[in-house]
C-alpha positions in Angstrom: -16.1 -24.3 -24.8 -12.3 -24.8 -24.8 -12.0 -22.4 -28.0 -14.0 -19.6 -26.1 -12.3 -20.0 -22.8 -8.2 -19.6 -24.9 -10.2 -16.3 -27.2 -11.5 -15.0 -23.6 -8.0 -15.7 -22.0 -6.4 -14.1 -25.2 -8.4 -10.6 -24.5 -6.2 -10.2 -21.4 -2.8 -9.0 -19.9 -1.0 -8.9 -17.4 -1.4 -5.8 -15.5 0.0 -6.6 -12.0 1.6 -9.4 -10.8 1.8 -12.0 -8.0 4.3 -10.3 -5.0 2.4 -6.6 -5.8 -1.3 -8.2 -5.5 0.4 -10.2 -2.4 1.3 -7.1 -1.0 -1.6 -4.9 -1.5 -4.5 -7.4 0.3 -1.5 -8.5 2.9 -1.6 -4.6 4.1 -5.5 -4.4 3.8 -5.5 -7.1 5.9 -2.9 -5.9 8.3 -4.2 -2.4 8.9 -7.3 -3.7 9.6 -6.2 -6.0 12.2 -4.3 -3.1 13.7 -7.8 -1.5 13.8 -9.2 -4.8 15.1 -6.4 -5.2 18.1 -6.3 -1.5 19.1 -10.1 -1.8 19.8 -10.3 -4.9 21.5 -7.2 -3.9 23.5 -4.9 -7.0 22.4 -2.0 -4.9 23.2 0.8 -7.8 22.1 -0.9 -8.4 18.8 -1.0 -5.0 18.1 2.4 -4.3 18.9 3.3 -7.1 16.5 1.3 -5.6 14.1 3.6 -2.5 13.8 6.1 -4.3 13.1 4.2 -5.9 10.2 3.3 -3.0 8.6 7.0 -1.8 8.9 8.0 -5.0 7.5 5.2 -4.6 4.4 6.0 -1.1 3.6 10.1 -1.7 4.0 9.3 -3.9 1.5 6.8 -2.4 -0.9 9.7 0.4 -1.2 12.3 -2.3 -2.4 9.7 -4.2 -4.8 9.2 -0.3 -6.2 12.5 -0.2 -7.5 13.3 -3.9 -8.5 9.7 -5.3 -8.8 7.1 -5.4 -12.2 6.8 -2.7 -14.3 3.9 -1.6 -13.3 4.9 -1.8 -9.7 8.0 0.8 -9.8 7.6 3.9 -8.8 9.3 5.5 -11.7 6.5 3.7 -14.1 3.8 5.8 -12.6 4.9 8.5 -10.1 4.1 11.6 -12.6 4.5 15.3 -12.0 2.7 17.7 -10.5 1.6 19.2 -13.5 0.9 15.7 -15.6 -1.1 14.6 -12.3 -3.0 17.5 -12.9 -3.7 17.5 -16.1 -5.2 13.8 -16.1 -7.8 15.1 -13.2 -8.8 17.7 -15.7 -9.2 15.0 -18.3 -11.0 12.9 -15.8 -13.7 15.3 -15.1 -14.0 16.0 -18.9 -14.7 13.0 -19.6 -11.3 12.2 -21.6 -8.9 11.2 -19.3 -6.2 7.8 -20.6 -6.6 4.5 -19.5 -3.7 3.1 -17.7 -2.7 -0.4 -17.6 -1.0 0.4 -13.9 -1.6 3.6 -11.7 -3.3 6.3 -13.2 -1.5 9.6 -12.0 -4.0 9.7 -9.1 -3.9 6.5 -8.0 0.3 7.1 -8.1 0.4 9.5 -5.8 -2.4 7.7 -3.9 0.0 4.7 -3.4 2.1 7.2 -1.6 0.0 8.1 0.6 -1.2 4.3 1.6 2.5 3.9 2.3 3.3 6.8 3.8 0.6 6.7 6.5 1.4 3.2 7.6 4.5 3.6 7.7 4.2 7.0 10.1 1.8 4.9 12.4 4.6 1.4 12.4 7.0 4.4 13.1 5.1 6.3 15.8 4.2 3.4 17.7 7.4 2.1 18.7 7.6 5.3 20.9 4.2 5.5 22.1 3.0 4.2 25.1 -0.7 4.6 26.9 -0.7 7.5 30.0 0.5 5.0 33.0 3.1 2.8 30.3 1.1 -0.7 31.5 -1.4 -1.1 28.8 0.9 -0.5 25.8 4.7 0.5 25.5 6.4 0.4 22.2 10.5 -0.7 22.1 11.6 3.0 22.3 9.4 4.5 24.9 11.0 3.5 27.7 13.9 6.1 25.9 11.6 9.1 26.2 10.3 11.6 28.0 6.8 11.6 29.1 6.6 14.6 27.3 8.0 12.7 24.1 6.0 9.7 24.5 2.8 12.0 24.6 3.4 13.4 21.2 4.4 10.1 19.9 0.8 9.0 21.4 -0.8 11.7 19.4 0.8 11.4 16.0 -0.3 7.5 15.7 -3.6 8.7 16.9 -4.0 11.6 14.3 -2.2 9.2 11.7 -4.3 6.9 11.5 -7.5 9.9 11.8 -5.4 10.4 8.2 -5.5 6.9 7.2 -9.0 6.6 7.3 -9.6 9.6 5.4 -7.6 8.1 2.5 -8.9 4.8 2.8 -12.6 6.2 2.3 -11.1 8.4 -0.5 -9.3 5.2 -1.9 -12.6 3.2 -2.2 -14.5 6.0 -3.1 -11.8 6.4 -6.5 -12.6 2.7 -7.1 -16.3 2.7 -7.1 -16.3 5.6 -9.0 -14.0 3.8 -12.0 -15.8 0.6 -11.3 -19.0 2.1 -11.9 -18.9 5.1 -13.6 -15.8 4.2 -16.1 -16.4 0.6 -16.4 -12.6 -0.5 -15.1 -12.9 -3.0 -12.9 -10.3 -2.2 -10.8 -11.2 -5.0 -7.7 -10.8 -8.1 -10.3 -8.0 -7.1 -11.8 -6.2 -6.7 -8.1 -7.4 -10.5 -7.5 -6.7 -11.9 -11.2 -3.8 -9.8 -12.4 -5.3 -9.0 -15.4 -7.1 -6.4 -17.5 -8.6 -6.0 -21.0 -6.5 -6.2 -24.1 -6.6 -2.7 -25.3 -4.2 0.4 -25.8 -2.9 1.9 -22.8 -1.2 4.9 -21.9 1.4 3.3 -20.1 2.4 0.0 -21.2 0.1 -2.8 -23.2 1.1 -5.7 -21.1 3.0 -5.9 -17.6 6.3 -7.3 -16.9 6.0 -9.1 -13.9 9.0 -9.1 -11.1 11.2 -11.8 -10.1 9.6 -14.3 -7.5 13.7 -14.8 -6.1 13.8 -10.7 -6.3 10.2 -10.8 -4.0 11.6 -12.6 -1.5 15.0 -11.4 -1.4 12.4 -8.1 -0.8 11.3 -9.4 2.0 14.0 -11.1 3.8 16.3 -7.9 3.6 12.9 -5.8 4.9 12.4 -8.2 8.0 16.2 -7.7 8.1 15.8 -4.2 8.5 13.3 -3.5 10.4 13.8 -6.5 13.3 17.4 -5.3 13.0 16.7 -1.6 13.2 14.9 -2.5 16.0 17.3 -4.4 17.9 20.2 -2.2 17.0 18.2 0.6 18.5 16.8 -1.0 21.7 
């Protein structure tokens, strides 16, 4: 039993490591307590929300430069035209296998960042019709006017987000199932099949000292930004 669990253990690497699988389920979980909050009206705990997501995505930016390899954008942000090229591949039937992001899924990532990070954004100026249900830090700075297309854009944001979200999972079934790469457990473990990859064979993972540094100077910034601003 011990020889077949070290030769099962042996078949895998390291694809993405602990602060990026961290991140990833923390901002699954935080968007959809922002869903939870906004819908139950728990105005303070969804105001406090917003600032978590600004404080996940401030960091997810820093971890994309001095995080794993797979986690930096420069390892899997691809061009226009190679992005394109891979979805031809992919309906063909003979697209590569990637250790990290698949072109796609790069650009993907994007998106999942940038749409949080315009709702954290738009909500500190936004503020309900009257201002006495919910009133981000920077409304009381605005116009009514102002406040009213603030209101709009974190409610057509997150229309946005929940587009991607469904396209997100949709891309994940369809890998899961279709191509066999089970995407899900290798989110939770870390790990993927031994094989050859486009991209890299085996992940470096980041710094645990470099994660938190991450994430001090990101609460830094954003509770800073924030005060600096009121």
């Amino acid at each position: 039993m011990t020889d077949a669990v070290t030769a099962a253990a042996a078949t895998k690497v390291l694809a993405w490591d602990g602060p990026t699988r961290l991140f990833k389920w923390a901002l699954v979980a935080v968007v959809a307590w922002a869903w939870i909050t906004d819908e139950l009206a728990m105005t303070t705990w969804h105001v406090w929300n917003g600032y978590a997501v600004l404080v996940l995505v401030v960091f997810r930016l820093l971890w994309g430069v001095v995080g794993g390899s797979t986690a930096r954008f420069a390892t899997f942000l691809r061009s226009p035209l190679a992005t394109l090229r891979y979805g031809l591949d992919l309906m063909r039937g003979r697209e590569a296998h990637f250790l990290g992001h698949n072109p796609l899924g790069g650009w993907m990532v994007i998106v999942l960042l940038g749409l949080p990070a315009l709702m954290g954004l738009s909500g500190l100026f936004n503020a309900d019709d009257d201002r006495l249900l919910i009133e981000g830090p920077f409304a009381a700075k605005l116009s009514d006017a102002a406040v009213h297309v603030a209101h709009r854009i974190h409610h057509y944001g997150f229309a946005l987000l929940e587009i991607a979200v469904v396209l997100h999972v949709a891309a994940v079934v369809f890998h899961t199932v279709v191509k066999k790469d089970r995407l899900v457990p290798a989110m939770v473990t870390g790990t993927k099949p031994a094989r050859a990859y486009a991209d890299a064979n085996a992940a470096t993972p980041g710094s645990v000292i470099a994660a938190i540094a991450c994430l001090v100077v990101a609460v830094a910034v954003v509770w800073g930004g924030i005060a600096l601003a009121k």
